[in-house]
N, C-alpha and C positions, 0 to 999 in steps of 0.2 A: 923120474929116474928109477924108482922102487919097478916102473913095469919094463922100463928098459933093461931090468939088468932079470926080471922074469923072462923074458923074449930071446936075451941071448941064453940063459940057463936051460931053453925047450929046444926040441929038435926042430928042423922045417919045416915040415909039417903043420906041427905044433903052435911054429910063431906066424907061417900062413891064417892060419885060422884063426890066430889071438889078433892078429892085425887087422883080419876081416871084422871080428869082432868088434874092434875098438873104434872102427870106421863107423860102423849101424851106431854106434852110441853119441860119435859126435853127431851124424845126423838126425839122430834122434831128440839130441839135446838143444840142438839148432829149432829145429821143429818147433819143441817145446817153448824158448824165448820166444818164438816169432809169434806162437798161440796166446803165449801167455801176454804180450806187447799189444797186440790187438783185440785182446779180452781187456788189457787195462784200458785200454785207448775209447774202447766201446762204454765199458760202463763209466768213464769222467765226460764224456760226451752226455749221457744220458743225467749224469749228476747235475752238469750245466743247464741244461734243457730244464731240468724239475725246478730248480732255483732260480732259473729266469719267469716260469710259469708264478714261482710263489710270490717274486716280487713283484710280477705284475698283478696278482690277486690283492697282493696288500695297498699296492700304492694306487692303482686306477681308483678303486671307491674311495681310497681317501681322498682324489683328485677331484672326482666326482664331486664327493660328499661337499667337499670345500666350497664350490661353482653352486652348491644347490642351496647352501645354506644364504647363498646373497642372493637369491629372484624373492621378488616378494611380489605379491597381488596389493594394485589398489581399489580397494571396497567400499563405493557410495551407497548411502543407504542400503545395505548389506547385501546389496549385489556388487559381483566380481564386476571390474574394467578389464583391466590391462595388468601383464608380467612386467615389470624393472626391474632392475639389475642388484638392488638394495634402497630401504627404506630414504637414506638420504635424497637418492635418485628422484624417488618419488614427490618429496615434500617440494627438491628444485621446479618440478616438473608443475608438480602445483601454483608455485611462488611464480612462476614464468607467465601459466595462463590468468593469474591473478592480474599480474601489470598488462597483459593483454584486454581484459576487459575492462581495467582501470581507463588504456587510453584507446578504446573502442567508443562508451560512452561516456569518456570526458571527466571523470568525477573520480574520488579516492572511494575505494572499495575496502570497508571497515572489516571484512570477515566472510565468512559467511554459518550457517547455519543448517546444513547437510551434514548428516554423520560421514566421516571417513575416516577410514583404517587400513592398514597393514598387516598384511597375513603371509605367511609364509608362502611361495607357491611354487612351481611346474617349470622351469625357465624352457623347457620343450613343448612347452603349451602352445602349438600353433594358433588356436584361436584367439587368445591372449594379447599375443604380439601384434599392438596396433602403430600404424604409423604413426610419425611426431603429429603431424597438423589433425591426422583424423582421432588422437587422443586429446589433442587441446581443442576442439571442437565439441566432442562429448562431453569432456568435464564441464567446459560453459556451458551447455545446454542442461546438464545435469545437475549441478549446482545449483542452492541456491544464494546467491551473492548478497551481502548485506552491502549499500552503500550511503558513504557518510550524506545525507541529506536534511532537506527541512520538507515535515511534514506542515498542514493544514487540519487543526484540530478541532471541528465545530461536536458541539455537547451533543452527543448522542446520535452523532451521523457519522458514515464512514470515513476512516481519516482518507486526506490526498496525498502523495508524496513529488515532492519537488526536487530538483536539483539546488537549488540556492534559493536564500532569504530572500533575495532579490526577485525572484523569477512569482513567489509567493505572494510577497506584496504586491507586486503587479497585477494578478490573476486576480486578486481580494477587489482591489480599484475599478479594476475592468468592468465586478461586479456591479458593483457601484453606477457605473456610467451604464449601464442598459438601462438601469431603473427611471436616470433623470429626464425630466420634459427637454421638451424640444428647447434649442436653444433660441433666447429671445435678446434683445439688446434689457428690455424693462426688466430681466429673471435675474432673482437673486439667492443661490443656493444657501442655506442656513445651517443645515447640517443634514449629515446620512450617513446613517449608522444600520449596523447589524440586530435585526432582532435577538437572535441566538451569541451565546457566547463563544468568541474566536479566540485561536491563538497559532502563532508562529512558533513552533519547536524546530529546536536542531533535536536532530538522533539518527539511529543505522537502520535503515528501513532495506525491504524486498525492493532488489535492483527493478525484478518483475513487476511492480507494483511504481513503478518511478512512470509520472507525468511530462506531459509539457503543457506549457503555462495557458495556450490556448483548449487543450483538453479540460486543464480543472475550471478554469472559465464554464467550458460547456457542462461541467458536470455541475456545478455549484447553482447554473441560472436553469437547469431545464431539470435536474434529476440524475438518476443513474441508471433510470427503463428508457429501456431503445425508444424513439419517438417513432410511431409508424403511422405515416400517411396516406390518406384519399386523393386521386386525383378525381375531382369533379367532371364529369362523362354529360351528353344532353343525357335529358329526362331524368337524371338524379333528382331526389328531392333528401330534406334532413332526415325523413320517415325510411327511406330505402337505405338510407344507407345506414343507417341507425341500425334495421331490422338487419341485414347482413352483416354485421360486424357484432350481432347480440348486445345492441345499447339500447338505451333508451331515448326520446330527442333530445329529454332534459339535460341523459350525461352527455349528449354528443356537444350540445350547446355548452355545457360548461368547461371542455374540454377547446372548446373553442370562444374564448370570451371575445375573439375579436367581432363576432356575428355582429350583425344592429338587426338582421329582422331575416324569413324564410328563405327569402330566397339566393339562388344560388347560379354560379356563373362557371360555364366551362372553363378548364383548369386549374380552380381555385384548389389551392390546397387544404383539407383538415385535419385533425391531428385527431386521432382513433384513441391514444393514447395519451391521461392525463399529467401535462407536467407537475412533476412533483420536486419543486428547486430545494436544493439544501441549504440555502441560506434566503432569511427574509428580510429585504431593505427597506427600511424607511427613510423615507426623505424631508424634511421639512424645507420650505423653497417661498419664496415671496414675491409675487407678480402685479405689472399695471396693467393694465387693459380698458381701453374706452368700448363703450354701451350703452344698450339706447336705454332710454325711459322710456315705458310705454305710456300713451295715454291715457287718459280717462275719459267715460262716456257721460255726461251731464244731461238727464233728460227733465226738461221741461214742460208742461203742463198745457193743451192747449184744447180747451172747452167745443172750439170748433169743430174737431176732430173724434171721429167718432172713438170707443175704447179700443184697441189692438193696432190701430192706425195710427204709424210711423212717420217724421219727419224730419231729413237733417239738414240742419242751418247752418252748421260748420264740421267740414272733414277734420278730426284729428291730425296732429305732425308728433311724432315721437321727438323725444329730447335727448339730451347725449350729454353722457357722462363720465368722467377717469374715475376707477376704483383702483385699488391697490390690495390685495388677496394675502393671506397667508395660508399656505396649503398643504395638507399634510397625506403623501399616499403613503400605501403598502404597496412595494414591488409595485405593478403598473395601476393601480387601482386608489383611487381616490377616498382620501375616508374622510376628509375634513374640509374645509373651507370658509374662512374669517374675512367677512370687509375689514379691515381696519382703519383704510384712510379712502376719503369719497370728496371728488371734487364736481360740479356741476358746473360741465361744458356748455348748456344750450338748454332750457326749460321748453317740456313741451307742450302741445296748445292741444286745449279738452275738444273733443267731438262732443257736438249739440245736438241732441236730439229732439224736436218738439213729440210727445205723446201725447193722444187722445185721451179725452177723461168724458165726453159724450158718451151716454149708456145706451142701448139699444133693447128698447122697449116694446112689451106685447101691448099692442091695440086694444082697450079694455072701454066698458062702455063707459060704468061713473066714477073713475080713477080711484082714486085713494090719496091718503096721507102718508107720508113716513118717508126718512133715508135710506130703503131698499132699492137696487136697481132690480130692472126687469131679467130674470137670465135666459128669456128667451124670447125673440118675436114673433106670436102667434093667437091666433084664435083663444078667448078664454072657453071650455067645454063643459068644464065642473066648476062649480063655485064650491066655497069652506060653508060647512054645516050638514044641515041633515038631506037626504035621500032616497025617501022612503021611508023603510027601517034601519037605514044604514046611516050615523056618522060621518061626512067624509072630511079631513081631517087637511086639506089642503086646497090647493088651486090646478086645475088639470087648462095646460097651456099648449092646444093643437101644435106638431111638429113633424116633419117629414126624418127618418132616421138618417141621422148621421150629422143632420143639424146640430152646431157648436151651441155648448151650454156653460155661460157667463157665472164668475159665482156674484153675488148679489150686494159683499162686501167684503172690506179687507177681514179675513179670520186666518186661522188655521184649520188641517182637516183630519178630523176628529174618529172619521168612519168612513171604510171604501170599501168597496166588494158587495157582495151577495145578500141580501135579506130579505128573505121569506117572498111574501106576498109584493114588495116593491120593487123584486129584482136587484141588478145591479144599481147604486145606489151612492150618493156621496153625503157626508152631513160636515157643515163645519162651523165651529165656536167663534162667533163675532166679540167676545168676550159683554162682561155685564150682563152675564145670564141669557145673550141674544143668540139663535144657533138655527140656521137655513136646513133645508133636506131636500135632495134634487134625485128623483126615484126613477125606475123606469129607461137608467140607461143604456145604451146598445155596449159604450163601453166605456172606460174610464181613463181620464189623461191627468189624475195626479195621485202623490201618494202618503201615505199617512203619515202627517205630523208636519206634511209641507205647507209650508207658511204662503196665502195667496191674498193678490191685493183686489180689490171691485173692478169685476168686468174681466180676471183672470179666464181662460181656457179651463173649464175640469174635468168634459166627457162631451158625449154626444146622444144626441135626443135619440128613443128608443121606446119598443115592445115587451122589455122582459117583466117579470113576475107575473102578476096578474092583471092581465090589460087585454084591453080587444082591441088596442090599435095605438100608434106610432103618437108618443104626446110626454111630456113632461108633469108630472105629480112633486108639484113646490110645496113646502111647510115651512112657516115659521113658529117656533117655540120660544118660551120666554120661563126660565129655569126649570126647562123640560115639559112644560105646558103650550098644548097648539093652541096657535093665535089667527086669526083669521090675515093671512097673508095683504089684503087688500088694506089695511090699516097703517100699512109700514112700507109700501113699496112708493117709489117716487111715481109726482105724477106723470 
């Protein structure tokens, strides 16, 4: 109103131009809000913008943070597996593959014995993230599982481990029956027992390490070295194969007790490698069995017959008999054997022999006296006494070499071999101070201290020592003094 009533107070003019004026100022004022409305407008726009930025700074990590704090790593033996989602995850995860190989192999699975832990970890760790089946696959493989079993505990051999009490005892018996003999209606097992000390435990044994009952069987009867065999080829012998394989025949044979004797037959098989069983069986077992009796040879006496010269008057028959055995082996080897009960089925009947007791005597001219026989048939060439300047100290009885030389009586033989001047040589003690000497022979057919009866085999007539030709040089001594041979020998 104040400019209303200045406007009418001015001339035309005047309020022309104040009007003009007052125009430019509303629109200037206009101006101004609409600058000023879009300056406010811009900077609450950019207010928001900075406040949506701060809250998403604050709360993304915290969203993050949250998500990151539940992945965790599961650490076997303290290598990384696998990212889950949080610890609990993982133990499930564990307790799952647990009853998995509980009813894989059949048995309660007590634990195991694998370090693992939880670690914070990555939940973006691509490598990490394993599938469900291919992470319960590497944990059983990677573990290792204790399961509730019964081991096989022999004193200072490696333990066995079994699934059940049951499946143990069985393997133990099994052992047992490889050892026994063959089965007879007359066999009577006594006992069989374990050399070494056994025993059946329960405990939580390596799953890895879990048997079946036909394995400890084979480990218990052969060892726990791989058995490696020969196939027997033509022209094999024990020597070649021995030398390839770096044995000896002896260990190959011992490695092989089944042998009886060298030789050997395409395909047979031999064992390179000696078994070495972990348990030793003994058996005691008590057996009948019929058998013969052998007979006996009864010789007889007969004058007509010259000495070496045989005659049989009755064939022997063997006799038969029931024995009854108590037997005692090691694993397959025999170490004992007692008759204890003997019945005689059938007596058996002696072979007769008639012997010669006729001497075979040198042709001499005026015989002699004495119980000597002749031990050779021939030309007498030297007589006992002197020769010249020389001694001669026996009887020389012409022989062709190789001619059998009789001894003269029953003695024993005292002296064989080589000496001096008479060659090879025999002497033997008739006892009573009485003692032959048979010199000169090619070679000898008994030996010292062997006990011979008159008209015995002891050598053959001969050239050695000092001789100019094929003959027999006889001596009798009488407590080491030479006797003139022709006093003692029969007529």
């Amino acid at each position: 109103m104040e400019s209303d009533s200045v406007t009418k107070s001015c001339s035309g003019t005047q309020r022309k131009k104040l009007r003009s004026l007052n125009l430019k100022n509303l629109k200037l004022r206009d101006v101004n809000i609409k600058e000023l409305m879009e300056n406010s407008w811009k900077f609450l726009r950019r207010k928001w913008q900075l406040v949506t930025v701060i809250c998403l700074m604050l709360f993304i990590p915290l969203i993050y943070g949250l998500n990151s704090s539940s992945a965790v790593l599961i650490v076997v033996d303290k290598q990384p597996l696998a990212v889950v989602e949080n610890e609990s995850q993982g133990k499930e995860i564990l307790e799952n593959v647990k009853n998995e190989v509980a009813e894989q192999y059949g048995i309660t699975i007590a634990g195991f014995d694998t370090e693992i832990s939880f670690k914070e970890g990555d939940p973006k760790d691509g490598s990490m993230l394993l599938p469900g089946e291919e992470l319960n696959e590497e944990l059983k493989k990677r573990i290792n599982w204790l399961a509730d079993c019964w081991v096989i505990d022999i004193t200072g051999k490696p333990k066995l481990y079994l699934a059940s009490e049951e499946a143990a005892q069985k393997a133990l018996e099994s052992v047992k029956q490889q050892y026994l003999p063959t089965a007879d209606e007359q066999l009577e097992i006594l006992e069989t027992k374990f050399m070494e000390e056994v025993e059946i435990v329960s405990t939580a044994g390596p799953l890895k390490e879990l048997i079946t009952e036909a394995q400890a069987v084979e480990k218990m009867a052969r060892g726990l070295d791989k058995i490696i065999q020969h196939s027997v080829k033509n022209g094999d012998s024990l020597w070649s194969i021995a030398h390839a394989n770096n044995l000896t025949v002896s260990e190959l044979q011992e490695m092989n007790p089944q042998l009886t004797g060298t030789l050997l037959q395409p395909g047979q098989e031999l064992n390179l490698v000696k078994a070495e069983p972990l348990l030793t069986v003994v058996t005691t077992y008590q057996t009948t069995v019929e058998e013969k009796i052998p007979y006996k040879t009864v010789y007889e006496s007969d004058s007509s017959m010259w000495r070496g010269q045989q005659s049989v008057v009755c064939s022997g028959v063997n006799g038969q008999r029931e024995v009854t055995y108590r037997v005692t082996t090691v694993n397959d080897i025999e170490t004992q054997k007692e008759s204890i009960i003997e019945k005689i089925l059938e007596e058996p009947v002696s072979r007769i022999v008639k012997s010669g007791t006729k001497v075979i005597m040198a042709s001499r001219g005026d015989g002699g006296s004495g119980k000597l026989g002749w031990p050779l048939r021939g030309r007498l060439t030297s007589y006992y006494g002197w020769r010249g300047r020389e001694f001669h100290t026996g009887l020389d009885i012409d022989g062709v070499t190789g001619d059998p030389i009789y001894a003269a009586e029953d003695g024993v033989v005292i002296e064989r071999g080589w000496r001096g001047n008479y060659g090879y040589c025999v002497a033997i003690d008739h006892g009573d101070g009485l003692s032959t000497l048979y010199a000169h022979l090619s070679s000898i057919g008994v030996s010292m201290g062997q006990t011979v009866s008159r008209g015995d085999y002891i050598g053959k007539c001969g050239s050695t020592g000092r001789s100019t030709g094929s003959h027999l040089h006889f001596e009798v001594r009488i407590n080491g003094s030479h006797k003139n041979p022709l006093n003692f020998l029969d007529r």
